[in-house]
C-alpha positions as CSV (number, residue, x, y, z in Angstrom):
1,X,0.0,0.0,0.0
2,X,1.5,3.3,-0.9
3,X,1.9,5.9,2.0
4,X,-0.5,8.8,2.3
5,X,0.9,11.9,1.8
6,X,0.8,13.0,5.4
7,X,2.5,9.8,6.5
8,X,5.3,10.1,3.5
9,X,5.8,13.9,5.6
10,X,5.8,12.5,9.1
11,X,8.5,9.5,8.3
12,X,10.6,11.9,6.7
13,X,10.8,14.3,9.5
14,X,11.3,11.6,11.9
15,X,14.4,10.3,9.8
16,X,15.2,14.6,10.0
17,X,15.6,14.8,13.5
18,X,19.7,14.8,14.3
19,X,20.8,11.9,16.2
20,X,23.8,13.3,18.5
21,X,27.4,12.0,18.2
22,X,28.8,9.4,20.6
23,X,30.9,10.4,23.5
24,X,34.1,10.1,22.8
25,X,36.2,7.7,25.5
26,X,38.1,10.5,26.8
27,X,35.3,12.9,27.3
28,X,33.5,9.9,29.1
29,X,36.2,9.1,31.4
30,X,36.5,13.1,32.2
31,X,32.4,13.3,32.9
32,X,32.4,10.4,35.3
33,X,35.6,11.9,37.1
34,X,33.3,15.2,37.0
35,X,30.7,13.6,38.7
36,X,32.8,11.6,41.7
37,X,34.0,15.3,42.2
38,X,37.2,15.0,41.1
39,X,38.1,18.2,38.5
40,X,41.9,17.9,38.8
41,X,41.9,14.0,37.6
42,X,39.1,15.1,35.0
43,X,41.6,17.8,33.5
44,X,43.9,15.3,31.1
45,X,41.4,13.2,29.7
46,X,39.6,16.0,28.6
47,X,42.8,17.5,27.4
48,X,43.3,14.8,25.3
49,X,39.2,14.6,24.2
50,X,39.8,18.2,22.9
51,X,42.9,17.3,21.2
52,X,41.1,14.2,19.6
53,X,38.5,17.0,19.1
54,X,35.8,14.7,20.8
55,X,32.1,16.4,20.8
56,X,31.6,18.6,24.0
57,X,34.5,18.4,25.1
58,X,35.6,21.5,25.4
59,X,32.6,22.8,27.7
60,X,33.8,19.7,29.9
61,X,37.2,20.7,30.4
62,X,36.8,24.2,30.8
63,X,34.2,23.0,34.0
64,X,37.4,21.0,35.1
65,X,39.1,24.0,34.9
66,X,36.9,25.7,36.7
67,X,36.0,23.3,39.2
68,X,39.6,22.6,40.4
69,X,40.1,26.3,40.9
70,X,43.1,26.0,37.6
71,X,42.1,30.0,36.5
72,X,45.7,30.3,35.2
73,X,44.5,26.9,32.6
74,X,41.3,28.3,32.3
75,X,42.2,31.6,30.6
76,X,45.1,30.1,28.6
77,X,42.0,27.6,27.2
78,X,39.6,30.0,26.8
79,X,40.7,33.7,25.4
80,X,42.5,32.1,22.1
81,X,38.4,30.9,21.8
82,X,37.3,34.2,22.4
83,X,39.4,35.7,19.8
84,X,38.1,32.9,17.5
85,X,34.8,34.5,17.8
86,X,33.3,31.6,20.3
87,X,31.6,34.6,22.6
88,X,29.9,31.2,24.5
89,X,32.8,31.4,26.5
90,X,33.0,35.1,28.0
91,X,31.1,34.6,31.3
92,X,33.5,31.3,32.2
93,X,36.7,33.7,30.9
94,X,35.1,36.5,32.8
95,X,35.4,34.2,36.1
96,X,38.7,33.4,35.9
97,X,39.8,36.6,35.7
98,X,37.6,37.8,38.5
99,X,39.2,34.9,40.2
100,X,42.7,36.0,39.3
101,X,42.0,39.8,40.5
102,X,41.7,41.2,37.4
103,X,38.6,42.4,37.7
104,X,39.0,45.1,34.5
105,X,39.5,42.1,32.1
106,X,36.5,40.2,34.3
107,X,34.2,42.8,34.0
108,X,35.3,43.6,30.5
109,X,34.1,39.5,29.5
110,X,31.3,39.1,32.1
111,X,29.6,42.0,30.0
112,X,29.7,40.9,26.9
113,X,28.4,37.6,28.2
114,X,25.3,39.7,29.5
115,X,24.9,41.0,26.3
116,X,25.2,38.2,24.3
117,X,21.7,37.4,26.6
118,X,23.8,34.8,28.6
119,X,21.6,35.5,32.2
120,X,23.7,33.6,34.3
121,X,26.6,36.0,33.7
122,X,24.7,38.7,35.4
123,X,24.9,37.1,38.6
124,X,28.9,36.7,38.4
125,X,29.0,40.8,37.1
126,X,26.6,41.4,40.4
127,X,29.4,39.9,42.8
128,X,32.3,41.6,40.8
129,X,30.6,44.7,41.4
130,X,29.5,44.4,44.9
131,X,33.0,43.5,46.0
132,X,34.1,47.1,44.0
133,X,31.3,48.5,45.9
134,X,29.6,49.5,43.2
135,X,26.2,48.3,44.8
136,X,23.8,50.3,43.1
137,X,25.4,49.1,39.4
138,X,24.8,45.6,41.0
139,X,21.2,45.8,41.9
140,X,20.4,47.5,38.6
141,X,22.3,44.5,37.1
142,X,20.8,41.2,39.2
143,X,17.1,43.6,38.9
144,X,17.7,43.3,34.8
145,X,18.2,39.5,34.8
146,X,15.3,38.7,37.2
147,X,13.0,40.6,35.3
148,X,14.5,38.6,32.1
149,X,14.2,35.2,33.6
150,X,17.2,34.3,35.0
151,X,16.9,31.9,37.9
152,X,19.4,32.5,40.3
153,X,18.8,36.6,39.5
154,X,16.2,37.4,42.2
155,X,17.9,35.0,45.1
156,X,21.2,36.9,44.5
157,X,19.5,39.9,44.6
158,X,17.6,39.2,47.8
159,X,20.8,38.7,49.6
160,X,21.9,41.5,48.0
161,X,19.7,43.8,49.9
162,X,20.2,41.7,53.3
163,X,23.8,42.0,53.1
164,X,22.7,46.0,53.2
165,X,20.9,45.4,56.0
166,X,17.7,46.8,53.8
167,X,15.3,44.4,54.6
168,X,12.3,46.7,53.1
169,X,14.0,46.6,49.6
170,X,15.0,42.5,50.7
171,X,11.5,41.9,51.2
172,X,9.8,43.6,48.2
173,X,12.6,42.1,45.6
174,X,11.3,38.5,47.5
175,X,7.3,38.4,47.2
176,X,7.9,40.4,44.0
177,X,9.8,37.5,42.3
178,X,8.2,34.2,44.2
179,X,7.5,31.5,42.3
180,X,7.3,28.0,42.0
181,X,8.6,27.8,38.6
182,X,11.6,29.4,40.1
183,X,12.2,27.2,42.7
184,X,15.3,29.3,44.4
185,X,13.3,32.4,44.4
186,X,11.4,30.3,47.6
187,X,15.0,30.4,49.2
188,X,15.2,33.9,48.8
189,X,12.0,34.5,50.3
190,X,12.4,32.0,52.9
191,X,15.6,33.8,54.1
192,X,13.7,36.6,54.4
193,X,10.9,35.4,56.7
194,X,13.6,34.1,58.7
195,X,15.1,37.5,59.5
196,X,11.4,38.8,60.0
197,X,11.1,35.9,62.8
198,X,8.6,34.3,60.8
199,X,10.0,30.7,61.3
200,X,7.9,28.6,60.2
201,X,6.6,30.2,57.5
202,X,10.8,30.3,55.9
203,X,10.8,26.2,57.4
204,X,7.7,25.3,55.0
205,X,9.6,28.2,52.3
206,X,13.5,26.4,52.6
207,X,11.5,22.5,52.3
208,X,9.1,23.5,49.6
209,X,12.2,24.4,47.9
210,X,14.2,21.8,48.4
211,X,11.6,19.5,46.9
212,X,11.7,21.5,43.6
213,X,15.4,21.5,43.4
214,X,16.4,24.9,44.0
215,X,20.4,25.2,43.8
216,X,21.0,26.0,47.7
217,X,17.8,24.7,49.0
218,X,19.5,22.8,51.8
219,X,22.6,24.9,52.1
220,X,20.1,27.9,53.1
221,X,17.9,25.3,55.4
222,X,20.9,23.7,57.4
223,X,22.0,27.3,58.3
224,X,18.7,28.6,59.3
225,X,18.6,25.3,61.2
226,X,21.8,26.1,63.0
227,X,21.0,29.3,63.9
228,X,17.4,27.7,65.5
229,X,20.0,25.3,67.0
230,X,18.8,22.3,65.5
231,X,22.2,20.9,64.5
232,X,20.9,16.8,63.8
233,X,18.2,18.3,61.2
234,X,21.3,20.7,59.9
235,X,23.2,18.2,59.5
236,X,20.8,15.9,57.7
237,X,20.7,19.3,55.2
238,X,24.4,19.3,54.9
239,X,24.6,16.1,53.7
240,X,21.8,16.9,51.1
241,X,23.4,19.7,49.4
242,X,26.6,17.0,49.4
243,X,24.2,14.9,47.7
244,X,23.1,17.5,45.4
245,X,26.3,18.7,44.7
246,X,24.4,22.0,45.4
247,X,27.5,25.3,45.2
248,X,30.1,25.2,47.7
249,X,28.9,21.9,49.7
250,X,32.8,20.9,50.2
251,X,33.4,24.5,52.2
252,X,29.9,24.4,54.3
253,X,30.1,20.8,55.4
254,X,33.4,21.3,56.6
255,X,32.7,24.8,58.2
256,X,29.7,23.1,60.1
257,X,31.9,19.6,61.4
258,X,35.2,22.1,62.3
259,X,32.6,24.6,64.7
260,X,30.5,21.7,65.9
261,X,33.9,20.1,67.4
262,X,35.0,17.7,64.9
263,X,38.3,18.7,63.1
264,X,39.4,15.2,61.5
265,X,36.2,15.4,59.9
266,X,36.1,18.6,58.8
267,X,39.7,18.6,56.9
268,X,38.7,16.3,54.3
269,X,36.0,18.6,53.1
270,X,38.1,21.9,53.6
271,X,40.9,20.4,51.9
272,X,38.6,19.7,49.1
273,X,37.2,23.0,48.6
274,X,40.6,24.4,48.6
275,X,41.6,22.5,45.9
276,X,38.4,23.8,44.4
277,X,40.0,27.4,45.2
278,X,37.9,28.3,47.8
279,X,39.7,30.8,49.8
280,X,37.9,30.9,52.8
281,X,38.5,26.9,53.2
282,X,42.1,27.7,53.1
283,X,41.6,30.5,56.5
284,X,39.5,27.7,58.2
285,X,42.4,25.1,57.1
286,X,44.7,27.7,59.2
287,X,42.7,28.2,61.9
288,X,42.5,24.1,62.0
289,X,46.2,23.8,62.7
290,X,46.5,27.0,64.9
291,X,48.0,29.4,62.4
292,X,46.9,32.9,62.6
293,X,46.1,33.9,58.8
294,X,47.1,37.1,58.7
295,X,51.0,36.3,60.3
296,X,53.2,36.8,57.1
């Protein structure tokens, strides 16, 4: 029987759709070493994936890059891309340099990611400009990508404000932008019904969120739980952003087992966030073994 003219149309665009190209073996073996957490081993494989020229694996070993604190590597890797006119790669650049101190050449990349409409970037270009103190370019900036979409845009700007101790502005920025869809806006509106003393109103926020899969859904809880003094539930939190692999878990963890009294617990996770280039692991790591930080 021949085909009817709609069927002829739908088997051919079902033979149209792109079938992806296989993972090469070196940008396997540099995902799975992503995913155990371990950036620095990932960094060769994919070195030798983006030498074989192995699909995706240059967005894999520039998060190895990233993720193992190498921002010397990083920007070696990445501005020769730039110049070849790969502008995907200016908000990463932008990071390393921020990361480096040069926050000129940061702020110079992290623009251009923002106007090339890559949101995240606006959240990086807040923090660069809030540790310049240019606070007011920062709201503006974080206010922009919130009202565009951007996910993390309205949390970041939340804290913002609380870090300003304006918790009118903190509080309009966080009913203004709650939403479900946005899961971590319910963090940022959670944090602040915890500094209105509106417990359990941020308890029901921080768990609500945490069931969506906001990115620091458990980080936030476990600290408001601490500060309620609730350390087996903050603990139980902890271990869920571990879990989650939610931002900075290695740092948190280990700041939460070093002040609840257990050092040799603690230095595994601050000496992995210090190879992650966290600096404020590497002042707990002194404070650990009894050096003062700021002895030269």
């Amino acid at each position: 029987m021949t085909a009817q003219p709609d069927e002829a149309a739908r088997t051919e665009s079902v033979h149209r759709i792109p079938v992806p190209p296989p993972e090469g073996p070196h940008t396997a073996r540099g995902r799975a070493l992503l995913e155990e957490h371990r950036a620095w081993e990932a960094v060769e494989p994919l070195r030798r994936a983006v030498a074989a020229r192995e699909p995706g694996s240059a967005d894999l070993l520039v998060r190895a890059y990233l993720d193992s604190g190498s921002w010397t590597a990083a920007i070696e890797f990445l501005a020769p891309l730039l110049e070849q006119g790969h502008l995907e790669f200016a908000g990463r650049l932008g990071v390393a340099f921020a990361e480096l101190g040069d926050h000129a050449r940061a702020e110079q990349m992290l623009r251009l990611a923002v106007a090339q409409r890559e949101l995240p970037a606006a959240n990086d270009l807040a923090l660069l400009l809030r540790a310049d103190g240019r606070f007011a370019e920062a709201v503006r900036v974080l206010t922009d990508a919130a009202e565009a979409g951007d996910r993390q845009a309205p949390d970041n700007l939340v804290a913002l404000h609380l870090e300003a101790e304006d918790l009118a502005a903190a509080v309009t920025a966080a009913e203004r932008y709650a939403d479900e869809r946005r899961p971590d806006t319910l963090v940022a509106l959670a944090d602040v019904r915890a500094v209105q003393g509106r417990a359990e109103e941020a308890d029901s926020l921080y768990r609500r969120a945490g069931e969506l899969g906001a990115v620091r859904a458990h980080t936030a809880y476990a600290a408001f739980l601490v500060a309620r003094g609730d350390l087996d539930a903050a603990e139980r939190e902890y271990r869920e952003a571990e879990r989650h692999n939610e931002p900075g878990w290695a740092w948190t963890v280990g700041r939460f087992l070093l002040d609840t009294g257990r050092p040799d617990a603690a230095r595994w996770y601050l000496e992995m966030a210090l190879s992650w280039g966290d600096r404020a692991a590497a002042e707990a790591l002194a404070e650990l073994d009894g050096v003062d930080p700021t002895d030269d």
